[in-house]
N, C-alpha and C positions, 0 to 999 in steps of 0.2 A: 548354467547360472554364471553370472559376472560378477566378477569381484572388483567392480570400476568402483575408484574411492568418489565420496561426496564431493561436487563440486560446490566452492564457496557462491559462486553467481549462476544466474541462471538468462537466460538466453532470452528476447523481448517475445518469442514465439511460446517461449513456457510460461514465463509470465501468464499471457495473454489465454492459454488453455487452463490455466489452473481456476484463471478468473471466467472464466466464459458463461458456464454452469451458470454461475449466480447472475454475471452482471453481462446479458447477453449485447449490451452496445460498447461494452469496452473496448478501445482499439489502440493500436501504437499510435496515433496520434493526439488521442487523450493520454495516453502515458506521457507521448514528448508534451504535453500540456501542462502536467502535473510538476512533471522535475524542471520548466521552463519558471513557474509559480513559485517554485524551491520548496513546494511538498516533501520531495523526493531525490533522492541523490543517487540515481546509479553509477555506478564505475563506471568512466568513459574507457572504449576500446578504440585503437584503430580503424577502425571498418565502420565505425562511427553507429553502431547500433549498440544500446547501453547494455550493460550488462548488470542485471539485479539480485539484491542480496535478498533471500527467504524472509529476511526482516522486513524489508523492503515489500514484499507481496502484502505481508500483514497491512503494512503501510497504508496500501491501494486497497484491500480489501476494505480498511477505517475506511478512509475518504469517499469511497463509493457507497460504502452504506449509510454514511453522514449526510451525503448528497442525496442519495435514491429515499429513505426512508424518514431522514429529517429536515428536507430542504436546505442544509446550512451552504450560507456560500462559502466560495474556500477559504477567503479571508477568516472567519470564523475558526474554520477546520483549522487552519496554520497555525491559530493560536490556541489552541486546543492540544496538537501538537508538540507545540512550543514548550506549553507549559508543564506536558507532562512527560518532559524530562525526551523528546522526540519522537515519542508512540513506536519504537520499535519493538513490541510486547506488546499480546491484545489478547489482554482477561479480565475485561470486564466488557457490559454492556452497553452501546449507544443509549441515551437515555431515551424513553420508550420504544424503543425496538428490542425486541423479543430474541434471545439467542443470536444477538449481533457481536463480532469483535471490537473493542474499542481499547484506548490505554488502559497502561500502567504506571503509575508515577504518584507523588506525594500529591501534585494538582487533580488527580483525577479521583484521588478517595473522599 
């Protein structure tokens, strides 16, 4: 057993596996699409492949299911976002989708 401590970011390959499950056409280049849009802010690295914070998954996980199950476009989604305080926290639900993540924030009650 390994006692490697938690890393704050997670690598655009883990990303990309935690999401796959659900959102089987996710790809790094809709990622670089999303933080291009300013959805999303990963930590820029060196090696120029971003590096994403767990919040940040949440993040992707909204805006895909915003897209996939309620057609919003992202402009929509941003301000959605925006409003509730950056959507990094997702307890509650897209509005009619079923067991979906969505914000947290004073805009979204």
């Amino acid at each position: 057993m390994s006692a490697e401590p938690a890393r704050a970011y997670l690598g655009i390959g883990e990303v990309l596996a935690q999401l796959r499950a659900e959102f089987p056409d996710v790809s790094v280049s809709k990622i670089r699409f999303l933080e291009n849009e300013g959805l999303i802010q990963p930590r820029p690295v060196a090696v120029r492949l971003p590096e994403v914070r767990p919040a940040d998954v949440e993040r992707l996980r909204y805006i895909l299911t915003a897209q996939r199950d309620q057609y919003l476009p992202l402009r929509v989604i941003k301000d959605q976002l925006d409003a509730g305080g950056g959507g990094s926290r997702a307890s509650r639900a897209v509005p009619g989708a079923r067991d979906r993540p969505t914000l947290a924030g004073p805009a979204a009650r």
